[in-house]
N, C-alpha and C positions, 0 to 999 in steps of 0.2 A: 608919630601920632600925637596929635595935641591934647590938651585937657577940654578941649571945648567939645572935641570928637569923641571922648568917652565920655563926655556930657550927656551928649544926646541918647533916647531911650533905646532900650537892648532891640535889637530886632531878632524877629526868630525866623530862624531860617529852615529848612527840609535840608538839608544836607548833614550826612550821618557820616559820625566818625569813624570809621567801617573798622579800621586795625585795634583800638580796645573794645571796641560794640563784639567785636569777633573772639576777641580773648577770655575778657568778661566772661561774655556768652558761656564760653567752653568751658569754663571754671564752676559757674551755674552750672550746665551740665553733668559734668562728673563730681559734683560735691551730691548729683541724687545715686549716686552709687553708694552712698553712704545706708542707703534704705534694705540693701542687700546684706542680710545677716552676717554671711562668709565673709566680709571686709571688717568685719567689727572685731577688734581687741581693744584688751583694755590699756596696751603699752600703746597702742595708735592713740586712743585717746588722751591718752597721756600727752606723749608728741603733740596732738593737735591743741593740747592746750598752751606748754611750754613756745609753742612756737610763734603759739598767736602775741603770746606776750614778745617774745625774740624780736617777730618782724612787724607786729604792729606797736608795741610798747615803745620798746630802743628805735626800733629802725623808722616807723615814720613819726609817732609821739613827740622822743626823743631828741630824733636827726632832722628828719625832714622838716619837722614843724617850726622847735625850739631851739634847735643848735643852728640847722642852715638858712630858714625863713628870717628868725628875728635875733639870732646873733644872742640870744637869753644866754651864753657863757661859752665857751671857748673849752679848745679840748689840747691835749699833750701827749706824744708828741704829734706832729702834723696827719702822719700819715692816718693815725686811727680818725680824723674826717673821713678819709676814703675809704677805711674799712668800716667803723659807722655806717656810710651812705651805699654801700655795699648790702647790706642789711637791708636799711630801707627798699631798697630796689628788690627785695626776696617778697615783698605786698605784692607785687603786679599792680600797684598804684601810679607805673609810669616813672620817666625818670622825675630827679632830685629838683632839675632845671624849668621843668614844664610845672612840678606840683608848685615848688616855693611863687614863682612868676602868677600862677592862679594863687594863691593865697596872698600875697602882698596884695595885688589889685583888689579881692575880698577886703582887705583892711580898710583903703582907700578909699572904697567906695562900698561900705559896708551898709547894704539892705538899699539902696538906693539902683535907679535902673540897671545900671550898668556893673552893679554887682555881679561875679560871673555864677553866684549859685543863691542864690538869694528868695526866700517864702515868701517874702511879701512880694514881691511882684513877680515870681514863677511859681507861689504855690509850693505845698509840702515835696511831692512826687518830683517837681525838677528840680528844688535845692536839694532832695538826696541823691538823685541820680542822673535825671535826662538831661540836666544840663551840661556833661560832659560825653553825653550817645549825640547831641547835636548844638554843636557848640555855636554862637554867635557869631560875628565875622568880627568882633571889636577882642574877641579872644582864644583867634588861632594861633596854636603855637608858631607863629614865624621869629624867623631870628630877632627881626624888628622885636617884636613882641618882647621876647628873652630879653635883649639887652635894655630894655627899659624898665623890666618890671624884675630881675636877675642881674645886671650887671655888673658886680661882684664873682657870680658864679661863671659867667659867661667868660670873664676875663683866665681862669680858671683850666688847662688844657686837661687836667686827669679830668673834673667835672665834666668839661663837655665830653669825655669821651664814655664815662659813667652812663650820662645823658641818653647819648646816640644807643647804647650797648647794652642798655637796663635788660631785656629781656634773657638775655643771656643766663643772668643769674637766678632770677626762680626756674629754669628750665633744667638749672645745675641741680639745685634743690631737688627737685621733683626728681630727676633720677635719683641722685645720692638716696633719697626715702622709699623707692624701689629698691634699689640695690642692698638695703638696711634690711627694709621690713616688707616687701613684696606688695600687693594692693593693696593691704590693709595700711600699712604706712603711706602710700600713694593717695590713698582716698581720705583717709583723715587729716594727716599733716602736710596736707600740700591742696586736695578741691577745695574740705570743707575749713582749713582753717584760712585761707584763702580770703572765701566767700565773707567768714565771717569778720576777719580784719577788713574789710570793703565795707559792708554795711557797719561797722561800727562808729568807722570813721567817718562815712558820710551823713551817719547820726549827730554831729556835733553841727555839721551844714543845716542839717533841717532841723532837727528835734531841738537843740538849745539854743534857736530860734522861735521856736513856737510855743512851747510848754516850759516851765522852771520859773526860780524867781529871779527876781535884781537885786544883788546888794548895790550898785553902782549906777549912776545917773551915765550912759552914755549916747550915742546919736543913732543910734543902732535895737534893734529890739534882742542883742544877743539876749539870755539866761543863763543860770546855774541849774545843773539837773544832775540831781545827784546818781541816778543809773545807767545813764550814757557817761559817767565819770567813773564808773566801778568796770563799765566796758572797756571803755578808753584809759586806761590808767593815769586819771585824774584831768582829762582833755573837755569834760562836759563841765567844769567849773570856768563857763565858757563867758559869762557876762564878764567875770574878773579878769580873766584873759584880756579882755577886749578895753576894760579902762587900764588895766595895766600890761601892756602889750609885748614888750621885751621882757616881762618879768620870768624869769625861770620857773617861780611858783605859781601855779595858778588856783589851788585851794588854799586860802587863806586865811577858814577859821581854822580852828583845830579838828573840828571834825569833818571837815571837807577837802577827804584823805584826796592825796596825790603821789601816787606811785612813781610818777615819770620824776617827781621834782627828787623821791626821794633817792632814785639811781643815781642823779644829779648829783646830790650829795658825798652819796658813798665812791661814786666817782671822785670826787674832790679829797676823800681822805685816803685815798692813796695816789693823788697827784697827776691823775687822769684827766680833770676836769679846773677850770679856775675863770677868774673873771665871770664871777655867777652872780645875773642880776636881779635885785629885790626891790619890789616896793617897799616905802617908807610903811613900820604898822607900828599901829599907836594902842595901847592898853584900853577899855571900854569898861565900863561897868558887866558884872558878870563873865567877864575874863575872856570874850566870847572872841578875841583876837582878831577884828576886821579893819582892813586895811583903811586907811585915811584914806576921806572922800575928798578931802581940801583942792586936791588938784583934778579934779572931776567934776569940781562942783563950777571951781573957778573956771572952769575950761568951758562950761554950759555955759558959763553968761559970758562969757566974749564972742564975735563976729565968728563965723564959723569962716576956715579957710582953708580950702582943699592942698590935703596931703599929698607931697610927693613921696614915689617907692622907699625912696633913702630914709624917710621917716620910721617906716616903718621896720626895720633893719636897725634903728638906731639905740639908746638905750632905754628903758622902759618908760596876744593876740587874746 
């Protein structure tokens, strides 16, 4: 597929992505059992909070986002990758291979037609959702696809086989939390926390594209918002994301907490995590800690010139 072919404007097509439309669905479904008294404790609750952070913080924040999309720092030894993205795969957010390949392209062509989730020209409703119940034909998963917008993971034979297999492991889940805690563990840490790692996540798609502010001039109308950042542990500090793209940090002052960057960290002091990358940040008046715009500003006034995926993989979403 060329650049000139994802040039051209998105077309919308009637064709429904039936195998997560059907998953989804089902998850929606049983997280209303939650409305049933008899399912309600308060260790479910519990679980379904812990979890949400487990498999939406670590596993797709974390992995999916900043460790395998953009390469923000490296982990030790090998295998906790695949045990990491193992994690990930416990969202029901699809494998590791399909999200990263949709996210690079997002970079790429950020809020422009062929963006594949993008408000400005699909509107609030399909950057959070319908854009992945009836996907484009410039953004089906085919291998083509993968190895253009993934080829690093593609290359990768535990990844592809994570990929193919993903569903395996929230299915493990969902028992293992019956078998723990009976419905009530079934319905809270597996429908409803579920549901809620989905729409959290596809709040940074829509929401910190539409509402929040800029600290950063970029080509894109990302935002900063700070309660899809309290969701997302630290993922809706989404404008800085976006001019600093490999950074492992994405809240940058001091009060634009970031949980994700800070596992990042603690990873790092016991030698789990290293090669973690930082924008340049420069002192300001009133100590207010915001990243230099030098290379943001400078990047505004030259020739725009379309990124390739490796870009975005490369050193500092």
């Amino acid at each position: 597929m060329t650049n000139e072919t994802l040039a051209q404007p998105k077309p919308r097509v009637t064709r429904l992505a039936w195998p997560p439309l059907l998953w989804i669905g089902a998850l929606h479904a049983g997280a209303l059992l939650a409305f049933n008294p008899a399912y309600f404790t308060w260790q479910a609750l519990a679980v379904c909070v812990f979890l949400h952070w487990v498999s939406g913080g670590i596993g797709i924040c974390m992995t999916y986002h900043r460790l395998l999309t953009h390469r923000s720092f490296a982990v030790r030894p090998r295998w906790l990758e695949y045990a990491l993205t193992i994690v990930g795969c416990t969202a029901s957010e699809g494998g590791a291979i399909h999200w990263v390949a949709d996210h690079r392209r997002h970079h790429a062509h950020s809020d422009e037609e062929t963006d594949v989730h993008s408000p400005v020209h699909g509107g609030f409703g399909w950057a959070h959702m319908f854009w992945w119940m009836t996907p484009d034909i410039t953004s089906v998963h085919t291998p083509a696809y993968h190895a253009r917008w993934a080829p690093d993971l593609v290359k990768d034979p535990v990844h592809v086989w994570l990929d193919r297999y993903f569903i395996v492991f929230p299915l493990l889940l969902g028992a293992a939390l019956y078998a723990i805690g009976g419905m009530p563990f079934l319905v809270w840490g597996f429908f409803v926390r579920s549901v809620l790692v989905l729409h959290t996540t596809w709040l940074v798609n829509s929401a910190t594209h539409v509402w929040g502010y800029r600290s950063h001039e970029t080509r894109d109308s990302s935002t900063n918002l700070w309660w899809v950042a309290l969701l997302t542990y630290g993922e809706g500090w989404h404008n800085n994301h976006h001019a600093f793209q490999t950074s492992a940090r994405h809240g940058l002052r001091w009060w634009e907490v970031d949980m994700t960057y800070i596992a990042i960290k603690a990873m790092s002091w016991v030698g789990l995590s290293h090669a973690i990358k930082l924008p340049k940040i420069r002192a300001t008046a009133g100590a207010t800690g915001e990243a230099s715009l030098s290379r943001a500003r400078s990047a505004s006034k030259k020739p725009r010139r379309r990124r390739k995926p490796k870009s975005v993989v490369g050193a500092a979403k």
